[in-house]
N, C-alpha and C positions, 0 to 999 in steps of 0.2 A: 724621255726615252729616245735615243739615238739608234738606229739602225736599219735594218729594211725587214719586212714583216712577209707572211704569208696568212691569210686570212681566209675564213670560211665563212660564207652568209648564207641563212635559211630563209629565203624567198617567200613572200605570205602565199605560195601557191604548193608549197611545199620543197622547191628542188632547193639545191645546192649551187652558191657560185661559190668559184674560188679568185682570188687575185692576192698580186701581193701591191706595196705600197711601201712609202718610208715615215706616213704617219698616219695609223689605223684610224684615229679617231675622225679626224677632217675626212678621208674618204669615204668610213661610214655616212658619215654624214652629207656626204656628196652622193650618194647609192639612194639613201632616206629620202633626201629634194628630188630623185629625178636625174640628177645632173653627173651618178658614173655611169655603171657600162651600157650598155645599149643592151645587154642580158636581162640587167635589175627592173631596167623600167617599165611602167607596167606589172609589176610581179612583188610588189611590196605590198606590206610595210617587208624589212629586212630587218633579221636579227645577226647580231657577230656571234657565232657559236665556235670559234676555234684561233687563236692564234698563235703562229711560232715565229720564235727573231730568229736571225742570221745572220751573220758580220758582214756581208757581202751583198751586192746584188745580183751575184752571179748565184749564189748558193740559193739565196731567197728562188731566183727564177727554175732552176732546178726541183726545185721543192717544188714551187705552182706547176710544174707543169707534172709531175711524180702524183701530185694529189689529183689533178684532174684525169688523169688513167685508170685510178680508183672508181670500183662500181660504187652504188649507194651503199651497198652495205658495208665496205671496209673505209667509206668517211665517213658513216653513223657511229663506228664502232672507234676510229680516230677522234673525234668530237668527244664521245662518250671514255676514252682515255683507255681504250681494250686494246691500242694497237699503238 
């Protein structure tokens, strides 16, 4: 997979992070160690509950920041594929 991602993680405390990346799986897995954002740490284990590609990194970053002005309830209902 080629591209730039926008991803949704469900924090073992329950919230929501959002970020984007250009390869979900190493960053998950960077979020998992401890070693992404300074949001996740502490607040795991994390799961991936959401991701969309975009050709761009400019679109990607549009996106993260569009999903993070979202309350809980319309990234619950984005995850769950309502929106």
């Amino acid at each position: 997979m080629s591209g730039h991602f926008v991803y949704i993680l469900k924090c073992g405390d329950g919230s929501y992070y959002t970020g984007w990346t250009t390869d979900v799986e190493h960053r998950v897995a960077a979020h998992a160690a401890g070693r992404g954002a300074k949001y996740t740490r502490g607040r795991g284990p994390v799961e991936l509950v959401h991701v969309e590609e975009f050709a761009t990194k400019s679109e990607a970053l549009s996106r993260e920041i569009a999903i993070k002005k979202l309350s809980r309830s319309q990234k619950e209902a984005l995850i769950n594929g309502d929106q």
